[in-house]
DOLOSE-915844 format. One record per residue (C-alpha): residue number from 0; x, y, z. Coordinates in Angstrom, 2 decimals. Layout:
# residues N
<NUM; <X; Y; Z>>
...
# end
This chain:
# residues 469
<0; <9.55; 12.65; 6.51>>
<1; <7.16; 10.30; 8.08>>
<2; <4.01; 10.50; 9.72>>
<3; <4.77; 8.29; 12.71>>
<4; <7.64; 11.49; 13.96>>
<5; <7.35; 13.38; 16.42>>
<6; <8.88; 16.37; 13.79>>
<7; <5.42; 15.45; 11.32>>
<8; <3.12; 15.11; 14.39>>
<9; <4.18; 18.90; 16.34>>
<10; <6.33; 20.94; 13.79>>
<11; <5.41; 20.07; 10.10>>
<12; <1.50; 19.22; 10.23>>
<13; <0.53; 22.15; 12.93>>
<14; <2.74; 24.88; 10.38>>
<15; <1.12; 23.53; 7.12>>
<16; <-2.21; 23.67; 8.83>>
<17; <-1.76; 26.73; 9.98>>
<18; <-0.25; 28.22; 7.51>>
<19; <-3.45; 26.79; 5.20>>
<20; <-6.54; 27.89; 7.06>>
<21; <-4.80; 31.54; 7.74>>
<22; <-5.35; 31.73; 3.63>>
<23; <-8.65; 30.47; 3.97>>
<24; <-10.20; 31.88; 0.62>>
<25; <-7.29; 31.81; -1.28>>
<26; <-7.32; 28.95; -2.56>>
<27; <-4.84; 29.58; -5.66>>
<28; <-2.47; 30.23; -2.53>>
<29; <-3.62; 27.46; -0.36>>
<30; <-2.49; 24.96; -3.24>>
<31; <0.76; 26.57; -3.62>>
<32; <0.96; 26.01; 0.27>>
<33; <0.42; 22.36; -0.40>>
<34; <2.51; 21.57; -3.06>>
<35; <5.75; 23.68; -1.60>>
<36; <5.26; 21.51; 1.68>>
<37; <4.82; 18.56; -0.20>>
<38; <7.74; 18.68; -2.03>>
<39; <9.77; 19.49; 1.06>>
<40; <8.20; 16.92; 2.81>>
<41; <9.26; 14.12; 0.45>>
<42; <13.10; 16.33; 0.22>>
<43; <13.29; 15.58; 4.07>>
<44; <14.65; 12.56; 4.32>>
<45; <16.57; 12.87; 1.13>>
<46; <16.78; 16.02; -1.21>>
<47; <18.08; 14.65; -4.17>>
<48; <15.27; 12.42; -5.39>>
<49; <13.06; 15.54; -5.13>>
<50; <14.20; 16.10; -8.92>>
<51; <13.06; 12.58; -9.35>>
<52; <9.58; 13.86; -8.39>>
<53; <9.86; 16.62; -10.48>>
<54; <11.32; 15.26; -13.50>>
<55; <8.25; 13.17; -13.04>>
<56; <5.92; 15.65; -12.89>>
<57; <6.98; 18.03; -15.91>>
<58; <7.36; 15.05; -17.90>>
<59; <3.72; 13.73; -17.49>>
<60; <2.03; 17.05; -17.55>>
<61; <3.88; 17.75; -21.18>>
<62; <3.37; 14.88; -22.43>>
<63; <-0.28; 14.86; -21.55>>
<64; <-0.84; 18.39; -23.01>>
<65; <1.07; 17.23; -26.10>>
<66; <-1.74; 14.43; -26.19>>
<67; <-4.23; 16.52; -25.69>>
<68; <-3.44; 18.84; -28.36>>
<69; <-2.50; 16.92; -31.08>>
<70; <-4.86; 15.67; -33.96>>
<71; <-3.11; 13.19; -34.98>>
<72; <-3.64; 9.46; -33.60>>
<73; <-0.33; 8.10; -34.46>>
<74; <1.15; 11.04; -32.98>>
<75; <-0.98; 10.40; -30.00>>
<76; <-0.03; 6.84; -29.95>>
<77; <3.95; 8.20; -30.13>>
<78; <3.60; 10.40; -27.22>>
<79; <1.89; 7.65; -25.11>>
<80; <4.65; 5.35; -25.84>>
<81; <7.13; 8.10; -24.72>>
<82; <4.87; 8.42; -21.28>>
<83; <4.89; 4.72; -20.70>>
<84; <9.00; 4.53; -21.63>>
<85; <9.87; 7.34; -19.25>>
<86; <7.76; 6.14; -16.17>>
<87; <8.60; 2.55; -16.50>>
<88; <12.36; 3.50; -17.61>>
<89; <12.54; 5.79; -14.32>>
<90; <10.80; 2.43; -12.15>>
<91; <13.25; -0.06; -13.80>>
<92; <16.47; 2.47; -13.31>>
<93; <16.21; 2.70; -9.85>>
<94; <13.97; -0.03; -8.90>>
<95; <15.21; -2.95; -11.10>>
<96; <18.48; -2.40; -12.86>>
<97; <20.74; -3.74; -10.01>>
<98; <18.32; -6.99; -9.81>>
<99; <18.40; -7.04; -13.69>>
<100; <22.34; -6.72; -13.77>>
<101; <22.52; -9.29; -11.19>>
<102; <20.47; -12.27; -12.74>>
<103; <22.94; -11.29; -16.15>>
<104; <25.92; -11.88; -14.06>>
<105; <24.38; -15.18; -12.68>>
<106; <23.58; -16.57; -15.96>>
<107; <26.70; -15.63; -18.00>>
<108; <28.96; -15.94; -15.25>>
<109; <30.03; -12.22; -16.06>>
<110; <30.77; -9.82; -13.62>>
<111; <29.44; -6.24; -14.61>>
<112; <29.80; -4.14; -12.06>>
<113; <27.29; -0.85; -11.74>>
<114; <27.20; 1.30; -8.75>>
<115; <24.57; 1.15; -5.94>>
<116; <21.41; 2.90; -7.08>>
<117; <19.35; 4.27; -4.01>>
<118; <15.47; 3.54; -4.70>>
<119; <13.77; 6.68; -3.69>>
<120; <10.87; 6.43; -1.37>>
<121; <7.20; 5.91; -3.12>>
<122; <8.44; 5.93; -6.70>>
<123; <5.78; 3.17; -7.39>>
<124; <3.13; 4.94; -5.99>>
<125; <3.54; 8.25; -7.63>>
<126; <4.79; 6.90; -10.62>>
<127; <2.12; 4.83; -11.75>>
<128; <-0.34; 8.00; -10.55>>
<129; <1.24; 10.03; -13.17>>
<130; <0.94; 7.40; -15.50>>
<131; <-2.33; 7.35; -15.08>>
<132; <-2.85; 10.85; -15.61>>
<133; <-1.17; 10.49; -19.09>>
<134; <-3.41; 7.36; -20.18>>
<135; <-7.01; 8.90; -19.19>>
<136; <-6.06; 12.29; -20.87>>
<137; <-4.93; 9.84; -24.24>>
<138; <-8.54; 8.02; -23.66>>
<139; <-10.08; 12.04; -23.83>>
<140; <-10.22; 12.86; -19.83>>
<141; <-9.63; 16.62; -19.41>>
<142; <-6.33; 17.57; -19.46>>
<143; <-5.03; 19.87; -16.80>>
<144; <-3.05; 23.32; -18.62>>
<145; <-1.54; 24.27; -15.17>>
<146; <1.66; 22.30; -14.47>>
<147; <1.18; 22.75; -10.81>>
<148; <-2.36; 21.71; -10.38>>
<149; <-0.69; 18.34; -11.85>>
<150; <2.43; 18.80; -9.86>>
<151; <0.16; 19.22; -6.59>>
<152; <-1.90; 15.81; -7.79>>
<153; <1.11; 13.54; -8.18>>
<154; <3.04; 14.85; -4.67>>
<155; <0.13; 15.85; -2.69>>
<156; <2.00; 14.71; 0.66>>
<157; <-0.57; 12.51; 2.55>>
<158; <-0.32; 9.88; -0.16>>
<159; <2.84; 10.95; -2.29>>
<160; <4.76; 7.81; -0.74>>
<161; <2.21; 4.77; -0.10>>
<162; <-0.99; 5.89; -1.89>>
<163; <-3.61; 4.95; -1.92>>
<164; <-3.18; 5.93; -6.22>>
<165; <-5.58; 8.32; -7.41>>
<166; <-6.78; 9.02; -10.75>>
<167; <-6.91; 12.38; -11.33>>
<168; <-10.58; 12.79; -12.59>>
<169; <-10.89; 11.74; -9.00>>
<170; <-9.79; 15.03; -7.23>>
<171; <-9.48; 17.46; -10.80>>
<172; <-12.76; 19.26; -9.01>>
<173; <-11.14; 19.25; -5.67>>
<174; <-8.09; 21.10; -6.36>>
<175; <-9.87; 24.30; -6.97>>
<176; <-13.48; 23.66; -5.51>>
<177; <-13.12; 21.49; -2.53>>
<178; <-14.86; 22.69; 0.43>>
<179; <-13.87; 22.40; 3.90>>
<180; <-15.42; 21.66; 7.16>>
<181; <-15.74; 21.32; 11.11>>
<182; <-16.82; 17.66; 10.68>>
<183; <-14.64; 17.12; 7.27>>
<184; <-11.65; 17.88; 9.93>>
<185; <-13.05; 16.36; 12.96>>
<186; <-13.23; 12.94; 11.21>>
<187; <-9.68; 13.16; 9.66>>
<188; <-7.81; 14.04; 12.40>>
<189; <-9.78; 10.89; 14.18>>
<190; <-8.57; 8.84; 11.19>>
<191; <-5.04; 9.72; 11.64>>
<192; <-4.94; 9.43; 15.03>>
<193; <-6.44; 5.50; 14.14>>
<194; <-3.85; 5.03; 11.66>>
<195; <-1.20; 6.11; 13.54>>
<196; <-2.16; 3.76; 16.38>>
<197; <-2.28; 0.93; 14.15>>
<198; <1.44; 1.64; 12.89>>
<199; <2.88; 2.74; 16.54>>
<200; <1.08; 0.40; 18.92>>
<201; <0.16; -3.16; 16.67>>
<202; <2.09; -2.57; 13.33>>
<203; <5.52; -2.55; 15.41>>
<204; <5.11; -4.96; 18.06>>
<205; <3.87; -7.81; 15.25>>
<206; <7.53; -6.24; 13.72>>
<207; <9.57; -7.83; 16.89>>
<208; <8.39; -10.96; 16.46>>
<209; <7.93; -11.40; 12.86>>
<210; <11.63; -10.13; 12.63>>
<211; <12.56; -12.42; 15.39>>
<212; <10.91; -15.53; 13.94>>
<213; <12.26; -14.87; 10.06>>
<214; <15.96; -14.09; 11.65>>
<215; <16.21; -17.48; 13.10>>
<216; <18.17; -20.88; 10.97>>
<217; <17.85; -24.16; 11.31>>
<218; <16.99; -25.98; 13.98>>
<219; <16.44; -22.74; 15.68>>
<220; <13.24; -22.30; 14.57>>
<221; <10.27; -24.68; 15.70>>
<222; <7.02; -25.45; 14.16>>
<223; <5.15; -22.94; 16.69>>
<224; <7.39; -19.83; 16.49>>
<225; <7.37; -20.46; 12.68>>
<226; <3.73; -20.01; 12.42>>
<227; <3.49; -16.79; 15.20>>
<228; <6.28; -15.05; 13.12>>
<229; <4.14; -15.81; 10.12>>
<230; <0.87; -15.13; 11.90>>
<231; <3.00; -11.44; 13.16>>
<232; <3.81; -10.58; 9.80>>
<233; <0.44; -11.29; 8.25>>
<234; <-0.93; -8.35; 11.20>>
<235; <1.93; -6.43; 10.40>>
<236; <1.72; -5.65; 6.93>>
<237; <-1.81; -5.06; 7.66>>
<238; <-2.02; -2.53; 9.77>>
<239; <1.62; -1.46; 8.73>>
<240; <-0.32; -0.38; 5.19>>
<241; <-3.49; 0.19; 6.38>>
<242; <-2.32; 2.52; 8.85>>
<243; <-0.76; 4.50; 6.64>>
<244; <-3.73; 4.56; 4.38>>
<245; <-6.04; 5.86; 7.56>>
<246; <-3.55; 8.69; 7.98>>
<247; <-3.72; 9.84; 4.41>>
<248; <-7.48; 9.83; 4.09>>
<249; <-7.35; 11.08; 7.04>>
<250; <-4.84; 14.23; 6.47>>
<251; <-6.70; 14.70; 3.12>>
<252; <-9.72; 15.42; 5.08>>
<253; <-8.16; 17.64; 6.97>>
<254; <-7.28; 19.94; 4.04>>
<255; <-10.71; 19.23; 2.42>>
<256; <-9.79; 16.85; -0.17>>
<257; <-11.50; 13.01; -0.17>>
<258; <-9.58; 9.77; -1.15>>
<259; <-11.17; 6.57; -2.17>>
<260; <-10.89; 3.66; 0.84>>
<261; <-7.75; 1.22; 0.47>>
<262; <-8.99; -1.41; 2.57>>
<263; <-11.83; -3.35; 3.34>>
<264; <-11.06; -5.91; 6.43>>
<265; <-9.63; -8.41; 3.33>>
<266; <-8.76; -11.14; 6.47>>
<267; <-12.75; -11.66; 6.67>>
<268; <-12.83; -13.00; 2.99>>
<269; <-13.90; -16.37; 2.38>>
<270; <-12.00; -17.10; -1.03>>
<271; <-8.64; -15.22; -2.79>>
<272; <-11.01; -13.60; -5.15>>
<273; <-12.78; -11.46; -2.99>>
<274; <-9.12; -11.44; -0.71>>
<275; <-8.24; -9.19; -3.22>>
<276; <-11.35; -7.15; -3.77>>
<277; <-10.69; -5.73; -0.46>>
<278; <-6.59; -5.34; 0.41>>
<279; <-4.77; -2.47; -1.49>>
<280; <-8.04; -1.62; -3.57>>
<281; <-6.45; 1.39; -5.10>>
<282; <-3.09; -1.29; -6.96>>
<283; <-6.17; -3.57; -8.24>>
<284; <-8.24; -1.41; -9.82>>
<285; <-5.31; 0.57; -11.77>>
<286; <-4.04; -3.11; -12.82>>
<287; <-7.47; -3.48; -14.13>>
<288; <-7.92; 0.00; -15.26>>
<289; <-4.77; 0.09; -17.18>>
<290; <-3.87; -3.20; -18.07>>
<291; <-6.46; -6.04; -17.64>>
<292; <-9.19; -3.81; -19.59>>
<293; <-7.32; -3.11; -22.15>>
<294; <-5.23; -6.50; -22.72>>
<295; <-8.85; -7.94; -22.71>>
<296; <-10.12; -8.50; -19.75>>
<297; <-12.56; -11.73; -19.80>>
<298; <-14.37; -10.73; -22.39>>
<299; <-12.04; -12.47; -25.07>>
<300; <-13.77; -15.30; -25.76>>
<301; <-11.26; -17.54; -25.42>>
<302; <-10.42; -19.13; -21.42>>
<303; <-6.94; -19.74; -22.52>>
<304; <-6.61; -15.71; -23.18>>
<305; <-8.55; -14.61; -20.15>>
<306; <-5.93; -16.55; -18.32>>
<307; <-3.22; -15.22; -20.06>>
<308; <-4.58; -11.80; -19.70>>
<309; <-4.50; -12.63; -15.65>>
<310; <-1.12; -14.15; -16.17>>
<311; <0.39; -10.76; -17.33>>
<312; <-1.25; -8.75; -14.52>>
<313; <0.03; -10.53; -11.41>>
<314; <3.14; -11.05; -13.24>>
<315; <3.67; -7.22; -12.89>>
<316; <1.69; -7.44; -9.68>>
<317; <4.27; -9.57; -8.39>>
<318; <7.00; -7.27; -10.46>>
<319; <5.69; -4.11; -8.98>>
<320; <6.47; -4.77; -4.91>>
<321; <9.95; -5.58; -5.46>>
<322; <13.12; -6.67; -7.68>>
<323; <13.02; -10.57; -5.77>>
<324; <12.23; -13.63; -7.18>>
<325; <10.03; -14.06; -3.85>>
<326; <7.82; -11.07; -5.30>>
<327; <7.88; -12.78; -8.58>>
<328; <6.76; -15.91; -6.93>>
<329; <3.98; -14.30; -4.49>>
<330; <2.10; -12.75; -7.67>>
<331; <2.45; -15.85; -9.11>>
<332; <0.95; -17.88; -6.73>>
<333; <-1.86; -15.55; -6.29>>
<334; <-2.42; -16.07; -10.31>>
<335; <-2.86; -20.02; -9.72>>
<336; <-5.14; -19.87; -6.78>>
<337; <-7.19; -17.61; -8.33>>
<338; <-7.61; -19.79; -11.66>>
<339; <-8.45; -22.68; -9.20>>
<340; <-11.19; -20.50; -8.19>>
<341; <-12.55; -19.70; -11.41>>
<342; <-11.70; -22.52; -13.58>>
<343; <-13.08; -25.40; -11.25>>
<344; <-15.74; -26.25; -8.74>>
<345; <-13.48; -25.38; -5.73>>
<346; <-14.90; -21.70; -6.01>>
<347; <-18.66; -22.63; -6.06>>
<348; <-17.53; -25.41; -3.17>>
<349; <-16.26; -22.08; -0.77>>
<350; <-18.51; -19.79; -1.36>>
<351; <-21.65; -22.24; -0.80>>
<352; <-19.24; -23.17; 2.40>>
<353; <-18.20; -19.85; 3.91>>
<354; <-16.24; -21.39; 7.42>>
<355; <-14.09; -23.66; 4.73>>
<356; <-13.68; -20.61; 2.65>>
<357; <-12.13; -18.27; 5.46>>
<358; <-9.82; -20.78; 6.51>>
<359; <-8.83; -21.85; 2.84>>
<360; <-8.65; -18.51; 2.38>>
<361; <-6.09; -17.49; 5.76>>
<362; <-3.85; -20.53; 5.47>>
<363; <-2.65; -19.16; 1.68>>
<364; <-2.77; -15.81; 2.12>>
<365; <-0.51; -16.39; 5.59>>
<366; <1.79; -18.92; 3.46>>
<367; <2.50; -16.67; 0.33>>
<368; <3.07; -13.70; 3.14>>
<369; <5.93; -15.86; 4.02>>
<370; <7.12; -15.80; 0.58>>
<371; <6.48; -12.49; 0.37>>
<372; <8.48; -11.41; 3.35>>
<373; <11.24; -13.63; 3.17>>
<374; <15.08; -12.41; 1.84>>
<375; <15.10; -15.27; -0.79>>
<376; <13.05; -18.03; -2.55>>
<377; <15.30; -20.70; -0.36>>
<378; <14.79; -19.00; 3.24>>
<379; <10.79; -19.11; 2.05>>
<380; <10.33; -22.55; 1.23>>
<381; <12.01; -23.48; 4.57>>
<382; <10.33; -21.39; 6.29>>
<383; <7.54; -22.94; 5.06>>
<384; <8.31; -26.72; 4.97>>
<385; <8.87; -25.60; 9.18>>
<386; <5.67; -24.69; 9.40>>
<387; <4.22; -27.38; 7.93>>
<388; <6.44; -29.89; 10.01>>
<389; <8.07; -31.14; 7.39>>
<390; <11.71; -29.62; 7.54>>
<391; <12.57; -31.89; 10.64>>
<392; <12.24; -28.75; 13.31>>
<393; <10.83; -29.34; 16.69>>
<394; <7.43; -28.45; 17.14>>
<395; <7.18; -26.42; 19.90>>
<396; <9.01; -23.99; 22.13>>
<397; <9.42; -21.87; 25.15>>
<398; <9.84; -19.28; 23.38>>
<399; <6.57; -19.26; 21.53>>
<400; <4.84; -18.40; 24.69>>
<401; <7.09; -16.03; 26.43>>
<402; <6.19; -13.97; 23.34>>
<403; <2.54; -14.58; 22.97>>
<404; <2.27; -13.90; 26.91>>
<405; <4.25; -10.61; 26.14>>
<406; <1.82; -9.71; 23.90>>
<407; <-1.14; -11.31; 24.28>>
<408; <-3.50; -7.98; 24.49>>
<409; <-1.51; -6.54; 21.24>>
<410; <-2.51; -10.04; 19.44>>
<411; <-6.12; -10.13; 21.05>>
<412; <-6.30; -6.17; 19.71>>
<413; <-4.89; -7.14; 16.45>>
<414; <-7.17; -9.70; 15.43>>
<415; <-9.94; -7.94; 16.60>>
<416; <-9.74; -4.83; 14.72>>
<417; <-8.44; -6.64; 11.34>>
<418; <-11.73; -7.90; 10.99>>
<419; <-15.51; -5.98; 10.85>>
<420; <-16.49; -6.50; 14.21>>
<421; <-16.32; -3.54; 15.97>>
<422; <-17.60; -1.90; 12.70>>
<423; <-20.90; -4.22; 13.13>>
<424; <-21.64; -3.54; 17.00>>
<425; <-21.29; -0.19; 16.33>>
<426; <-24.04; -0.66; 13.12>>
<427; <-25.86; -2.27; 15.88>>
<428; <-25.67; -0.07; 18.84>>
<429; <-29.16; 1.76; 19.92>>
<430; <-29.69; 5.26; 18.80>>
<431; <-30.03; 7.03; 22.13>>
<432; <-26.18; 5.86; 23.44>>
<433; <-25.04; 6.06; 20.47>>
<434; <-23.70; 10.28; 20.88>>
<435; <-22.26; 9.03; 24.46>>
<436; <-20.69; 5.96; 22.74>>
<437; <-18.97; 8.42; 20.49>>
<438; <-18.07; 10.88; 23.04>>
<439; <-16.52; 7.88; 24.86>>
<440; <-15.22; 6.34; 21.64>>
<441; <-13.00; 9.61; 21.42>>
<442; <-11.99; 9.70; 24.43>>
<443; <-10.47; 6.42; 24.65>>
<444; <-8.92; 7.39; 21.05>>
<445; <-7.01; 10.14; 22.20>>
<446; <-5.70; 8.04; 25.32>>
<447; <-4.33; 5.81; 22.99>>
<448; <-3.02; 8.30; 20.56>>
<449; <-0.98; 9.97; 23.47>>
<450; <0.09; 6.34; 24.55>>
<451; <1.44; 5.47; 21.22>>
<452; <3.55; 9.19; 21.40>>
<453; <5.01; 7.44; 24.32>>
<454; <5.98; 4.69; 22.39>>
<455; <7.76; 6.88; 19.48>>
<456; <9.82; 8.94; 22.52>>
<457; <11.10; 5.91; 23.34>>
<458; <12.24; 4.76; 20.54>>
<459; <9.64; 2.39; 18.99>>
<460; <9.78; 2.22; 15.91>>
<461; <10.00; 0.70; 12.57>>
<462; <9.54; 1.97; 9.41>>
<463; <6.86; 1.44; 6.84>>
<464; <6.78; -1.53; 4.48>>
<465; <5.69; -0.38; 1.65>>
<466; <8.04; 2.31; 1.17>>
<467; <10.46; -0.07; -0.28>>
<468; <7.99; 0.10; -2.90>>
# end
């Protein structure tokens, strides 16, 4: 199921809600609410990888209670390596094996043949959550005795399919003791209503074009349209996953529980380094949680290890969003910009030179978005060579500006809002407008909210990136 329907928005939220606050007090029952309707809610769309989900679950929980109980440290050990076999097994059955059988048959010039495996929605997300789980109860978190209380954790519906990823010490108290409020549920259903006007109204007209622009071949595409399909697709993704992240803080809210934020305007950063302090917050830390710490981090004493130890984690960075070379490539590139910035004077240069920085900083991210969104590594680099004027395209035409005149308010709305500066005139605003400034600020909210139902009657819509991943 997804948020952005009307079937979420007036039959499945109003009934869980409902249904929730009518067993206010019970909160053993309220959970049992939850994690029913979350597991039918990720069974909409396709019922079979529900036992995915499941399989998932009991597996984790056991595992972790068989870590938890046992004495013995190479035991321990055993039963983590089991953990980390059947999560990454599950990832690389259904996310990678066709890629994996595919670069074989290149290579050998064999032809194996293996049926079509269907990649069920979010099995990144919830997989590395419950991976997590395992790992922080093998480093002596508390371990959870209830299955469900786990079970509820790993397919709690707001984020089961796009995160943000929790850790589990992060909502362990909240299962049982959160507390709920007027202004806990005033603020999350203003949340949603801004995520879901991100995805509807800006998210899916940056789609058109960006879809337009990467469809195009050969002399078909100009130096202009190149760079507003690129420019599109760098919005896109933005509010595409930071839309979704709005609605599932703010549906959490709305049942009392609190998630961590999972985005913090990244296209205002002045370098890659802090670029990636700020976008998808929740995938970073866990990479440094669970794999940077623990490989070493940069506290090796040797450069040439630190590097290798950032070498491994976008590898799998790269690995993680998709079974492409382009993905491969994108986490890649990321690595060697951001040992430019640490290994040489070029980070001290930007960040004593903030304006240089920012641009630096959008022309790479909006190149290796490219890469990123493009079908193959050869489609990317000519994508790119257009842009850059060197793949003998024209440079300009008409229909650049038929579609930035089309959309000129959804661009000027775009940019606006993907960096801090509504956030800092509202810091700014005087205290005695500032309850008529909300008042207003809602208003206007909910006008947009019902225009962007208008867009989903008619037919608007594109679904979200990042559940391919």
């Amino acid at each position: 199921m997804l948020f952005v329907s009307l079937t979420f928005l007036f039959l499945f939220l109003p009934m869980v809600l409902g249904l929730y606050y009518i067993l206010k007090g019970h909160r053993n029952l309220q959970n049992i609410v939850l994690f029913l309707a979350s597991l039918f809610f990720y069974a909409w769309g396709e019922p079979k990888f529900v036992v995915v989900l499941l399989i998932s679950i009991i597996c984790n929980w056991l595992l972790a209670a068989l870590i938890d109980r046992s004495t013995s440290e190479p035991i321990r050990k055993t039963y983590l390596s089991v953990a980390v076999l059947i999560n990454i097994g599950l990832l690389f059955v259904y996310k990678y094996l066709n890629f994996f059988v595919a670069q074989i048959n290149h290579l050998g010039s064999l032809d194996i043949q293996i049926r079509e495996i269907a990649l069920p929605i979010g099995i990144s997300f919830f997989t590395f959550q419950a991976l997590s789980y395992v790992i922080d109860v093998f480093r002596g978190e508390k371990c959870q005795s209830n299955p469900f209380y786990v079970g509820l954790y790993i397919s709690f519906f707001p984020q089961l399919i796009a995160g943000p990823i929790i850790r589990y010490n992060t909502i362990e108290d909240q299962i049982l003791n959160r507390k709920e409020s007027f202004d806990d549920f005033k603020y999350g259903t203003l949340r949603f209503v801004q995520g879901f006007s991100k995805k509807v109204l800006l998210a899916n007209t940056m789609a058109v074009i960006a879809d337009k622009a990467f469809s195009l071949t050969g002399g078909d595409l100009t130096v202009s349209f190149a760079w507003l399909g690129a420019i599109a697709y760098t919005l896109q993704i933005f509010f595409d996953f930071s839309g979704y992240s709005d609605m599932a803080i703010g549906l959490g809210k709305m049942f009392g529980f609190h998630f961590d934020e999972n985005f913090n305007y990244p296209y205002i950063s002045s370098s890659v380094t802090e670029f990636w302090r700020r976008w998808h917050i929740s995938l970073s830390t866990w990479f440094r949680d669970y794999v940077y710490i623990p490989l070493g981090g940069n506290r090796t004493g040797s450069s040439a290890r630190n590097y290798l130890n950032l070498f491994v984690v976008w590898l799998l960075t790269g690995i993680w969003h998709g079974a492409n070379w382009t993905f491969i490539a994108w986490g890649l590139l990321y690595f060697v910009f951001l040992i430019i910035e640490k290994a040489t004077q070029f980070g001290r240069f930007i960040n004593d030179h903030k304006v240089i920085g920012h641009i630096y900083t959008l022309f790479v991210v909006i190149m290796l978005w490219v890469i990123f969104r493009a079908d193959g590594i050869h489609q990317a680099a000519t994508y790119i060579g257009t842009m850059l004027g060197i793949a003998g395209a024209d440079i300009y035409s008409g229909m650049t500006w038929v579609y930035i005149k089309e959309n000129l308010v959804y661009f000027i709305f775009a940019v606006a809002l993907s960096t801090d500066l509504f956030a800092r005139i509202r810091n700014k605003r005087e205290v005695r407008i500032s309850v008529f400034a909300d008042i207003a600020g809602e208003v206007c909210l909910a006008a947009v909210f019902a225009v962007s139902i208008v867009y989903i009657i008619n037919g608007t819509y594109n679904p979200f990136i990042y559940f391919h991943f």
